[in-house]
Each structure stands twice: as C-alpha cells, then as structure tokens.
C-alpha positions in Angstrom: 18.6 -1.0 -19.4 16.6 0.9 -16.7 18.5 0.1 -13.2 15.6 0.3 -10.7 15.3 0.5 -6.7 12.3 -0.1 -5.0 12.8 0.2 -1.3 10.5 -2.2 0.9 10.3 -5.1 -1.9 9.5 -7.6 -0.1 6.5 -6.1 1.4 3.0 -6.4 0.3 2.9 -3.7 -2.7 6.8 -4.5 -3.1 6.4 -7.6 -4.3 3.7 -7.0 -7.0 6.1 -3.9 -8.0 9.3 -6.0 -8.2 7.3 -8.3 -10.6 5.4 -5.8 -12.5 8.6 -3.9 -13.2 10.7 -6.5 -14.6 8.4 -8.1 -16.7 8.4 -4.2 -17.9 11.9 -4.7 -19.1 13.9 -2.8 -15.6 16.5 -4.0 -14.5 15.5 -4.4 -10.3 17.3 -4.0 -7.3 15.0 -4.8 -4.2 16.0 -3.7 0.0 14.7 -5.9 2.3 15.0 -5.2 6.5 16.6 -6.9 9.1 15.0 -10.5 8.9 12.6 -10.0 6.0 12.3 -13.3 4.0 13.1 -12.2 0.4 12.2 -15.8 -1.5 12.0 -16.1 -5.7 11.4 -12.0 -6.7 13.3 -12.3 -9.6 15.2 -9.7 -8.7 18.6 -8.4 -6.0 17.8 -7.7 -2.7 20.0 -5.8 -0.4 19.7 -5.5 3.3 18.5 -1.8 4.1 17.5 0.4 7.2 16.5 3.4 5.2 16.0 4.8 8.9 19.6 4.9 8.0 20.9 7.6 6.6 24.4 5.7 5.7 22.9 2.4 5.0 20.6 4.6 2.1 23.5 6.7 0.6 25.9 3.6 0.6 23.3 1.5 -1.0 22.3 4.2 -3.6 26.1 4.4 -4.3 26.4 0.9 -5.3 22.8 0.8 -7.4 23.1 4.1 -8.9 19.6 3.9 -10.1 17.8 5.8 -12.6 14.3 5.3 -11.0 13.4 4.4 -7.4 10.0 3.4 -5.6 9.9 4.5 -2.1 7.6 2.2 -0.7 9.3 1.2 2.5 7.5 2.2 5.6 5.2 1.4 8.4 1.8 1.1 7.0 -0.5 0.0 9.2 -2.0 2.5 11.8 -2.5 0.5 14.5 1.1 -0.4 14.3 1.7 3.3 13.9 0.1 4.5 17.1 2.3 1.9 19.1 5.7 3.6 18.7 5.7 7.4 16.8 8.9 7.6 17.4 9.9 4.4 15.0 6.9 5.6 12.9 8.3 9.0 12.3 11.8 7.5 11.5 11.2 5.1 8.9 7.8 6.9 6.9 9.3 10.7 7.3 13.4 9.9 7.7 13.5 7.5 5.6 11.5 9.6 2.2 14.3 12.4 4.0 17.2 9.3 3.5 15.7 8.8 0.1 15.7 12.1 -1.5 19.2 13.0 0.0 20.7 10.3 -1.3 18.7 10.9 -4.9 20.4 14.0 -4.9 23.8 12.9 -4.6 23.3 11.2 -7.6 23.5 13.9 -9.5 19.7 14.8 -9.7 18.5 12.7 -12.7 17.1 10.2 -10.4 13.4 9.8 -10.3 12.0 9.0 -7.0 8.2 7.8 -6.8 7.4 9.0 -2.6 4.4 6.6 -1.8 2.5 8.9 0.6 -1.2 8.0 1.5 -5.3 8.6 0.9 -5.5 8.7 4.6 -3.6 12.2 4.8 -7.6 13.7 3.7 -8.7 12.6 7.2 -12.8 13.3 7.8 -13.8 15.2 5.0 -16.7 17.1 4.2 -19.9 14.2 4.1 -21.2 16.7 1.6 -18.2 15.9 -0.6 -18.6 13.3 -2.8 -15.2 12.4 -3.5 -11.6 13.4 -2.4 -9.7 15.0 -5.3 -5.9 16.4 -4.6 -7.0 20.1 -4.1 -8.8 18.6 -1.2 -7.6 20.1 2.5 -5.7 17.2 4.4 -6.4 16.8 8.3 -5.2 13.8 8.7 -6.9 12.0 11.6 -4.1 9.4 12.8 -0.4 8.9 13.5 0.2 6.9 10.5 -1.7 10.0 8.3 0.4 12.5 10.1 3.7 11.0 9.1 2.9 10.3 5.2 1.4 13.9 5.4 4.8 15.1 6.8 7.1 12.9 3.9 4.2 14.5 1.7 5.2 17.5 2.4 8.9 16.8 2.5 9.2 15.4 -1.0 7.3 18.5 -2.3 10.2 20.7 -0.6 12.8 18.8 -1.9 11.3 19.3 -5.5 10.7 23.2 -5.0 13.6 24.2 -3.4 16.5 21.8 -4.2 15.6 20.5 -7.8 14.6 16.8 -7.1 13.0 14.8 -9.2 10.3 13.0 -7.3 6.1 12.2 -8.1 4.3 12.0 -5.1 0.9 9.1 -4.6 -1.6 9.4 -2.2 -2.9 6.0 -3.2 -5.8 5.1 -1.4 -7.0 1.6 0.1 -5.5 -1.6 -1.8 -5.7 -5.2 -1.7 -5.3 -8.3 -3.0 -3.8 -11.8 -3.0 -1.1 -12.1 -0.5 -1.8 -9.3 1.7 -1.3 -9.3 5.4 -4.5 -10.5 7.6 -4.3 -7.6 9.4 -5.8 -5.9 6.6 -9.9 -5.7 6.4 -10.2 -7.7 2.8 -8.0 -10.7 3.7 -8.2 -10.7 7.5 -12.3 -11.5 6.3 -11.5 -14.2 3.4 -8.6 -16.0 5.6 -11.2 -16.5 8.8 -13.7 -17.7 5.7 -11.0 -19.8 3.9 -10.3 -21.5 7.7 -13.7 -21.7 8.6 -14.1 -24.2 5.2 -11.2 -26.4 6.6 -12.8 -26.4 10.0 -10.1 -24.9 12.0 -12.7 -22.0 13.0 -16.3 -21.9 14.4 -18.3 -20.2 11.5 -18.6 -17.3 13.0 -16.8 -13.8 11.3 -15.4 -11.3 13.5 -15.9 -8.1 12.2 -15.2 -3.9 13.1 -17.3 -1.3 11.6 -18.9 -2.3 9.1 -20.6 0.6 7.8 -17.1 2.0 6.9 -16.8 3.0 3.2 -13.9 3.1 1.4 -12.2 3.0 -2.2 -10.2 0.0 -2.9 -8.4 -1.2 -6.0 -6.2 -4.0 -6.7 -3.1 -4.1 -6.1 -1.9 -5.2 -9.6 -3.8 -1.8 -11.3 -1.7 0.2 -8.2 1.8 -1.0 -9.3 0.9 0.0 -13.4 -0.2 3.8 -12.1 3.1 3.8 -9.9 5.1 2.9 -13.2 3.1 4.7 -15.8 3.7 8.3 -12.9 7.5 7.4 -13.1 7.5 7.6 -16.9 5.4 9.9 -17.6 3.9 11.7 -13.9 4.6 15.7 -13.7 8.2 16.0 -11.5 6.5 17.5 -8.1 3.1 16.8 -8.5 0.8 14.6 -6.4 -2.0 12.1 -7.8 -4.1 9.7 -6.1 -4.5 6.5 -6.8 -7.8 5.3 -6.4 -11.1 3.4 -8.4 -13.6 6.2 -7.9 -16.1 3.9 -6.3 -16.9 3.5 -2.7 -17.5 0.2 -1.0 -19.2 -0.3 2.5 -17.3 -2.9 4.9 -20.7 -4.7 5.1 -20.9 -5.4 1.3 -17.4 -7.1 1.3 -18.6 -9.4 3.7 -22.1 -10.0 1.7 -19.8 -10.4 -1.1 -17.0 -13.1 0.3 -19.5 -15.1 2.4 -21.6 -15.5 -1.1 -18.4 -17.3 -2.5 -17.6 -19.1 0.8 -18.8 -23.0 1.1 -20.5 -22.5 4.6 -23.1 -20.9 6.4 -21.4 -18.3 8.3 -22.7 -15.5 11.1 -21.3 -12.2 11.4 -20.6 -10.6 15.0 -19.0 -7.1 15.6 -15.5 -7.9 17.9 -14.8 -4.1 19.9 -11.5 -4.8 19.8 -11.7 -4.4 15.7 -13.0 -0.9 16.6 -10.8 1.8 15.3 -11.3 5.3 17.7 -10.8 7.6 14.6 -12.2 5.4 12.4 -13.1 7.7 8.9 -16.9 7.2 8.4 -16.0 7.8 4.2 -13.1 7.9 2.5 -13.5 8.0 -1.7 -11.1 8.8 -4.1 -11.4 11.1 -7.5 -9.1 10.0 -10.1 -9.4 12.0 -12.8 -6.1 13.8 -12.4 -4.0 10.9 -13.3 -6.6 9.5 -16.2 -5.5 13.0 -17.8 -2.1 12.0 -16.9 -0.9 9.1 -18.0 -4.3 7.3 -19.2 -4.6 5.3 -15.9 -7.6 4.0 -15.1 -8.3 0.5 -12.8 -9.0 -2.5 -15.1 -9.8 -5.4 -12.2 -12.9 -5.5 -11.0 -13.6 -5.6 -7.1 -15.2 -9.2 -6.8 -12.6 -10.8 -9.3 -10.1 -9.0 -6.6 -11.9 -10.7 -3.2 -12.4 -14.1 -5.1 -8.5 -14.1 -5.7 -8.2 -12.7 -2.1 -10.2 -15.8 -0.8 -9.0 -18.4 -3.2 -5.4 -17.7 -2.2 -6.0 -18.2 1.2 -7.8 -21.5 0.4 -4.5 -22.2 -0.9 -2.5 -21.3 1.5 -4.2 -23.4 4.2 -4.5 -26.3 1.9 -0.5 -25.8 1.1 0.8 -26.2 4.9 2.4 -29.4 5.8 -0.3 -30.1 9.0 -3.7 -28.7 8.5 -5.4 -28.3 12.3 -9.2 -29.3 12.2 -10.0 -27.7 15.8 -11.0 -24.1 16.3 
C-alpha cells in the first residue's frame, strides 16, 4: 500500500486531502502543529514544526513515505504581512525542510509543493487569462514567499534530482473553510443573520474583485491525479477557467438566504494591493492528467452556506442578539 504524508492535515485543504486520499486506497500519515485540533480524519497525525528542520527529517524517518503533499503553510495574506519573518519560515523553510528530508530518503519520494495563483500578481488587463508561461510579480508578502518555495522546489528538481510537481492553485473554497476567507466569511454573516444573532446587514470589501474559484473537493483530485501522473518538475495551475466578480457571490448567496439583507462596503475589508483580476487557464493539466473541475460554483456556495446553517444550529447555546 501507498504510505502517504500530507503536511498541514488538519487545515482547510488538509482535511479534504486526508479524506480524498484514503478513500483512494493510501495509506495516510497526517502533521498537525502545536495545538491544532486533529478530530475523526481517519488517518495518523503527528505533531510537526516543519519550520523545523529536525522535527521534518525525524518525522520523514519514521513515515518513510512514498508520496507527500506539502500543504502546510501560512496562507492567508493578511496574516502574512503581520510577521515575514514567521511567513518566510514556515511557506519557504519549511518546502526547504521538505525537499531535504525527501532527499534523504533516497529520492523516490514524490513531493507535491503547493505554491499559489497569487505569485501572477497584476497582470496584463489585456490578458484574458493567466497560463504558467505567464511572468510572476507577485504583489504581496504571502505571493513573494510561495514564489520563493516556487522557485526552490524547481531548484531542487534541476539540480539535485528530486522528485517534486509544483501547483499554483488558484482561489478555493468550500464547506468548512475559515471565515476569514471571502466565500464563507459572506455565507456565515448570512447563515447568522437567519438565526438573528446579526442585523441584516453584509459587510463587504471590494466587490468588483474577480477571481477564479473552484471547490475544494475538484482541488484535492488534481493534487492526486499530478502525484500519479504530473511531469517530475513541472508547474500546473489549478484553476476553473471562469472568472467570478465578488459582487455576484453576494447576488448569488443572498438569493438562497431567508432574509432581506443590505450590502455595505466595511474599509477595513479593503486590501491595499488588492488584484483587480485574477483568472486561471487550465489547459496544461487537462492535457495532463485529464483534470477538469466537475462542481459547479453555486452547488459550491449553497454547501458553503448550508454548512454554516449547521454549524450555528449545532452549538450547544444559540445567541439571538447582534
């Protein structure tokens, strides 16, 4: 059987990952960091700084696996721009950790090095989509330091032989995702806004953003089907093709929501680099491996919304004041 290690399990991504890959027949070892609440993943966890360079090569010791899913790191760039130093030592030492410690394996390890759609930056407006020839200016902190483990996991494939497949996925969603995150930070104030706990009102950034999002349950099958069968050092992106402005996600969750709801731009939701565009071309890794997204978007924000609706409906005391 497969023995697999996918770093940052019990994150977001991880989770959907752990799942997807064991109902695939692996065999899974998760890491999980400092207090990180594991719960029922149907797989191992181990505690893991993969900051740590020790802590990495001890734990790929006692794994020894065949295949491994970087996905550990600090991913959202506000968080990012708060401490670059922490940034740069978990999304750029750690993908250094990882590929060290790959190596000392022997070499037949695959490692899949989650990078990121945000390393384009501002493109071209001109340009109609972002394909992986396209120049990368990345345009924050967080963009720099996937750029930088980009870049290092290409090095390590050119010059010392590792096997790794690089992702630039682009934006992805779906149930469970932090609130910090456009699509569920808009469907949890709607799911409280039906119980009452908030004034019907929805804060939003800008909403004239557009971006390419696909669920996270197509992301996890393209990160598996590049392991398997993904060209050792190249670079895909993961991505639907298809634009969507901020302001149609909110036309399209407040049309499901069970209340008349007004919409009011908060500054603080501002971002200062904010990228007026950002959509993907994924025709490199349909040629690939035959990957193509199969959930539609609003089947993806109903779940978003329904599973907050859930949530709030789950917790022992349910407020009913703003």
């Amino acid at each position: 059987m497969t023995r697999v290690l996918v770093t940052g399990a019990a994150g977001f991504v991880g989770r959907y990952l752990v799942a997807h890959l064991a109902e695939s027949g692996r065999d899974v070892v998760g890491t999980i960091y400092g207090d990180e609440l594991g719960g029922d993943m149907n797989c191992k966890l181990l505690s893991c700084d993969v900051a740590d360079a020790s802590q990495v090569g001890s734990l790929f010791e006692r794994v020894r696996p065949d295949e491994v899913y970087h996905l550990a790191a600090i991913t959202f760039v506000p968080e990012a721009a708060q401490n670059p130093q922490k940034l740069l030592a978990i999304n750029l030492g750690g993908t250094l950790n990882v590929l060290e410690a790959a190596l000392n394996l022997g070499g037949a390890c695959k490692v899949l090095a989650v990078c990121s759609g945000e390393e384009y930056g501002v493109v071209d407006p001109a340009l109609r989509s972002i394909d992986e020839q396209t120049p990368l200016e990345p345009g924050n902190l967080y963009a720099v330091s996937k750029l930088a483990a980009d870049l290092m996991a290409r090095q390590y494939h050119e010059h010392k032989g590792a096997h790794v497949v690089r992702v630039r996925p682009f934006n992805h969603t779906g149930p469970g995702q932090d609130p910090r995150f456009v699509c569920s930070d808009f469907a949890r104030q709607i799911a409280q806004m039906e119980t009452g706990e908030r004034e019907p009102v929805l804060h939003v950034g800008n909403v004239e953003a557009e971006r390419d999002f696909c669920d996270v349950r197509d992301v996890v099958r393209a990160y598996r089907l590049l392991v398997e069968n993904g060209a050792s050092g190249d670079v895909y992106n993961v991505c639907s093709g298809v634009g969507h402005r901020i302001s149609d996600i909110i036309e399209i969750l407040i049309g499901m929501s069970r209340t008349a709801i007004r919409v009011v731009q908060d500054p603080d939701r501002m971002r200062p680099s904010e990228v007026p565009r950002m959509v993907g071309d994924n025709r490199k890794i349909q040629k690939a491996v035959n990957w193509e997204t199969t959930i539609e978007f609003k089947r993806t924000l109903s779940d978003i919304l329904n599973h907050w609706r859930d949530t709030l409906r789950e917790r022992p005391e349910c407020p009913t004041t703003t």
